[in-house]
N, C-alpha and C positions, 0 to 999 in steps of 0.2 A: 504494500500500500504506500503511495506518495506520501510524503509529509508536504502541507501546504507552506506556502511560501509565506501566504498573508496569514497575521496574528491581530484579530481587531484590538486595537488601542497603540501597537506597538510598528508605527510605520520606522522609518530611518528619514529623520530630517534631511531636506536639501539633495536628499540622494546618496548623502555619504560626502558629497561635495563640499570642501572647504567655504564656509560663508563669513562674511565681514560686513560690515555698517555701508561697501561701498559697491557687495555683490562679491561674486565667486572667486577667487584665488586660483591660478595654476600654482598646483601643488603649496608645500606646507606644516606645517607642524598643526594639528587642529582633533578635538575629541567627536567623536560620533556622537549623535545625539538623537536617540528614540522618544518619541510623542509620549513616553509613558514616565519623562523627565530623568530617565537612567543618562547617565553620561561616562561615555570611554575614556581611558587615558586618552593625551594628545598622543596623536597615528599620523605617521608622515602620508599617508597616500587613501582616495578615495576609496580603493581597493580593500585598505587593512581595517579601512571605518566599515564596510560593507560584510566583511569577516565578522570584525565584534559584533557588529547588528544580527547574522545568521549565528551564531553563538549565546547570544542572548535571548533570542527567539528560542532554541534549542530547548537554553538551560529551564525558561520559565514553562513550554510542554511538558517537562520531565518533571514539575513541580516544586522545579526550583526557587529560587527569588529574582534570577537573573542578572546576578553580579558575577560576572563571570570571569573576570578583571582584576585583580588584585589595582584598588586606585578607580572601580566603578563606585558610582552615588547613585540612590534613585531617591 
């Protein structure tokens, strides 16, 4: 059986995409940030924020809290 991609409450802001006061950044030092107020360590790449997001997704199906991070907040 698939595991779904979507978790309602828990999108990944911006895309994973580095955001600032003046719009998007190429690349970065910047933390992932889920709609559910969890936040990643700073991740140099839109890539490693879209990692923590599918991980944190993971951990909260499996009934975790989904700090998956040593350095995540929710």
């Amino acid at each position: 059986m698939a595991v779904p991609t979507r978790l309602a409450g828990h999108g990944l802001r911006h895309e994973g995409r580095h955001w600032t006061a003046a719009g998007y950044v190429s690349g970065g030092m910047a933390p992932g940030v889920c709609e559910c107020g969890a936040k990643s360590p700073e991740l140099p790449s839109a890539a490693a924020r879209k990692q923590w997001h599918r991980d944190h997704k993971a951990d909260i199906r499996a009934g975790g809290d989904g700090r998956v991070w040593q350095g995540v907040t929710s």
